[in-house]
N, C-alpha and C positions, 0 to 999 in steps of 0.2 A: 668130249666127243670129237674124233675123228673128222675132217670135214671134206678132207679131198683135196684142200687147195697144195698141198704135198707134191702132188701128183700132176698138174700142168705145171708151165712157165703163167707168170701173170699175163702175159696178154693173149694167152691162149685162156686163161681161169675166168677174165673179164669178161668173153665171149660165154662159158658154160655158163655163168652168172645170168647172163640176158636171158637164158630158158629156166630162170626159174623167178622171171617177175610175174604178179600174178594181177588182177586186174581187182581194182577198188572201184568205190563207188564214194566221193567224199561229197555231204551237201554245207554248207555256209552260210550260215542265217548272219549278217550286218546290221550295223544299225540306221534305219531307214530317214536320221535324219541330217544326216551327211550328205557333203554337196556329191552331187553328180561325178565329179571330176575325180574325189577322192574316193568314191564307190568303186571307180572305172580302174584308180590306180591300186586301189588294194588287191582286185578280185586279179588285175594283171601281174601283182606281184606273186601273188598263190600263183596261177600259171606256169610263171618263169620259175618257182621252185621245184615244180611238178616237172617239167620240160627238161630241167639239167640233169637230170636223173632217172627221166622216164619217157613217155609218151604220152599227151591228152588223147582221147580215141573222141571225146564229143564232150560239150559246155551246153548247160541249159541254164538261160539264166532266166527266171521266175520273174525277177522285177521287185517290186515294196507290194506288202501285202499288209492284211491288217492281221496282228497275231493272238491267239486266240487267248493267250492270256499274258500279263505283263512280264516281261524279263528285263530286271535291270533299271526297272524304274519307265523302260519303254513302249509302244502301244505297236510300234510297226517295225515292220522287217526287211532286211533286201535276201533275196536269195538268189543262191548259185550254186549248182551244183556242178562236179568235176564228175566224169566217167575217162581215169585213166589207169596207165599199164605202169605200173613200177616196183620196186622193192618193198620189203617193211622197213627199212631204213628213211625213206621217202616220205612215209606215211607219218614217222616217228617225228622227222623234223617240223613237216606241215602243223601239224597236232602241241608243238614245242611253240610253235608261232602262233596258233591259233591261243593259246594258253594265257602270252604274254600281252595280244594283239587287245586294245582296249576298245576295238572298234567292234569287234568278232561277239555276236554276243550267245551263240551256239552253233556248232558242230557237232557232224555225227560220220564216222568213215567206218564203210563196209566192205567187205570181201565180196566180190559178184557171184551170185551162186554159180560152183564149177559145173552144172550138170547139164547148164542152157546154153546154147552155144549162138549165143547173142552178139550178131556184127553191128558195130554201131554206124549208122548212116548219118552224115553230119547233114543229112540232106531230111534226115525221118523228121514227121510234123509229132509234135507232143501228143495228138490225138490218137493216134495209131496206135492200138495194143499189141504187145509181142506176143509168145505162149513158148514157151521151155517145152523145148525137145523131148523132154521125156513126159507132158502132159497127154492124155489120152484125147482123143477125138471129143469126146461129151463131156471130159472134165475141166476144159478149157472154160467153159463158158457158166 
């Protein structure tokens, strides 16, 4: 299949590239009984893999919860979820790390539905519900 890069110089192709990342949603369940320090340095290293190749748009991090049934042999979780702009190449390497990472004890990365036109306010409180642009007035609720 044909793809077009033909047709620019690369750092004209690198530029058409940027309009066709699309925006994920990754969450990351750890294991909750890891010190603090190494929690802080894991969930920073996903970041800076996210970053050299994309954009974070917003980080919600959950905290240790109690999970509702055991993974791994363990009872509790940390979560962190990623809302960023990147490639499927991006997504592929995080997913390649998450795989080999023995601390990771599940993942799940999504496509953000195209049809909502959701800005992400690094400022929005978790309580706050959104509603997709294309929801009707009464089907919102």
């Amino acid at each position: 299949m044909y793809n077009g890069a033909l047709l620019y110089p690369w750092w004209i192709w690198a530029e058409v590239q940027r309009d066709f990342m699309k925006q994920y949603e990754t969450m990351v369940l750890l294991d909750a009984m890891l010190s603090d320090d190494v929690i802080a340095s894991e969930v920073q290293s996903f970041a800076d893999k996210i970053t050299a190749a994309g954009e974070i748009l917003r980080r919600d991090d959950w905290g240790k919860r109690k999970l509702a049934y055991e993974i791994k042999h363990k009872t509790h979780g940390y979560y962190v979820i990623f809302y960023y702009k990147a490639e499927a190449s991006v997504v592929a390497e995080l997913e390649n790390i998450f795989k080999l990472d023995e601390n990771v004890l599940r993942w799940i990365t999504l496509v953000d539905y195209p049809m909502s036109e959701i800005v992400y306010d690094k400022n929005l409180s978790q309580t706050e519900d959104v509603t997709p642009i294309d929801a009707e007035e009464g089907d919102a609720e």
